[in-house]
N, C-alpha and C positions, 0 to 999 in steps of 0.2 A: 812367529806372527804375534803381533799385540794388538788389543783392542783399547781406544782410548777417546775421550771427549776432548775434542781440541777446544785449546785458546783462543779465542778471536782478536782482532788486531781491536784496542792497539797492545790489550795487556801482553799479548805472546811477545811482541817486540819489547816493550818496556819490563818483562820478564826476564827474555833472554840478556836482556842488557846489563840489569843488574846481575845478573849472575856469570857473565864473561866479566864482568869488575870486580865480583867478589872471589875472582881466579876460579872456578870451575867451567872447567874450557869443555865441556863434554854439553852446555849448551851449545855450542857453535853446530853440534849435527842433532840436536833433538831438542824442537820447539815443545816448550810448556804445553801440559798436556793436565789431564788427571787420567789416571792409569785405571783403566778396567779389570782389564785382563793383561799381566806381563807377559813379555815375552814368551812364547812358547816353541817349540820344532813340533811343525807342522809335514806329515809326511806330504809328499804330493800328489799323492793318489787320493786320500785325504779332504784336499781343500776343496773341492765343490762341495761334499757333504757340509764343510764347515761354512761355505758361503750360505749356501742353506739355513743351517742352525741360525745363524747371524741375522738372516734377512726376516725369519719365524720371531726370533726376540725381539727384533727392535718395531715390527707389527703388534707386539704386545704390550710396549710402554708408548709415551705419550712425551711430549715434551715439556720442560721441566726449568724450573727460575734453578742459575746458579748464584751465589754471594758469595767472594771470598775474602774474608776478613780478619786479618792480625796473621799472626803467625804460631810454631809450634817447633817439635823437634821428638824425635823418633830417639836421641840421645837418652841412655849410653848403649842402648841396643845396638844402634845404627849410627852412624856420621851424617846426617839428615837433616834438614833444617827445612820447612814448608810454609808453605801458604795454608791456611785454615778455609776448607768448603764448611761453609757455616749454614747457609739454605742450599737443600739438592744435595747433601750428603747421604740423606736416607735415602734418595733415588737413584745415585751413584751405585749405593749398597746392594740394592735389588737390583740394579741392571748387571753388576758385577756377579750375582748370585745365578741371576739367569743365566750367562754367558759361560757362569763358570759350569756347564751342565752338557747332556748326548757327549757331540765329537771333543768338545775341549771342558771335560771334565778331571778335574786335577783336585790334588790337596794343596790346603792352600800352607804355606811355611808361617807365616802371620797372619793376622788376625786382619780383613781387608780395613783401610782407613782411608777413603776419600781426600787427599789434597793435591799441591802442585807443588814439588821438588823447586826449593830456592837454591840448595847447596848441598853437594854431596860429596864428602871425601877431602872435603878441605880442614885445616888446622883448626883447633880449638880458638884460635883467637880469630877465623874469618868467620865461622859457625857464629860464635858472637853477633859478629859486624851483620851476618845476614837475621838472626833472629832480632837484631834493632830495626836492620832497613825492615822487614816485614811488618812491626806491628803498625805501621801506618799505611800499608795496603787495601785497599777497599775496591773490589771490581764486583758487577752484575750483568748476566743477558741468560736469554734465554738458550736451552739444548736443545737442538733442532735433531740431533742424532748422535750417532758414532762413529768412527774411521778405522776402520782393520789395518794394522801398519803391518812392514815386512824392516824387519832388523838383518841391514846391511854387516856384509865383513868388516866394514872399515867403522863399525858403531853409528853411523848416521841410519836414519828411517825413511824410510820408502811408503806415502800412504797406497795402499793395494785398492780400496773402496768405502765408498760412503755409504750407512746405512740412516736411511729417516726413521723417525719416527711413525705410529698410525697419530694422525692428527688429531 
């Protein structure tokens, strides 16, 4: 299970678009998101406790302006190429912080960084072509909540539930 602040239309679609062009086909089952919490194995005995944890957090924050503008790359660490959370990163941070705590408390492998995956896993020269198409990106709305996803066998996400915000 992963926790994540969805996209809203129209950038998820104008998202997903450039990035089935710039050949990473691993859009076509997982709409733009910004990633809270990755994936995790959720046992199932488990997951009420964790619906719990979830529905306690997001009574804690409050909702929140995002921006996201130009772009970035996780390169040479990662094959990665992003959109930049430029306002609502630091809200990102602490909701991640929060989430990351009780039933789904992990270490984190990197250091968490707020954006939206333009390109992953493609050659040096589309990596490129996506960090051009990104730096003229510019989206804004407001986070209403969070969405608990369930990662499918087949790689596509399944949303499980919506959490709001306390308003």
């Amino acid at each position: 299970m992963g926790v994540v602040v969805a996209v809203p239309e129209p950038w998820v679609s104008q998202i997903t678009e450039a990035r089935l062009a710039l050949g990473d086909e691993a859009a076509a089952n997982v709409p733009a998101h910004i990633t809270i919490m990755p994936p995790l194995a959720v046992c199932v005995d488990d997951r009420e406790a964790v619906f719990e944890h979830l529905r306690a957090v997001a009574k804690r924050h409050t909702p929140f302006k995002i921006t996201i503008r130009g772009s970035g790359s996780f390169l040479p660490v990662s094959p990665v190429v992003f959109l930049n959370v430029e306002d609502g990163a630091r809200e990102c941070e602490d909701l991640a912080d929060d989430v990351r705590s009780g039933p789904l408390e992990y270490k984190l492998r990197f250091p968490y960084h707020a954006h939206i995956t333009l390109a992953h896993g493609l050659s040096e020269a589309r990596l490129e072509a996506a960090l051009e198409l990104g730096r003229g990106f510019e989206a804004s709305w407001t986070v209403p909540g969070f969405r608990l996803d369930k990662l499918e066998a087949d790689g596509s996400y399944t949303s499980v539930a919506l959490f709001d915000f306390s308003s």
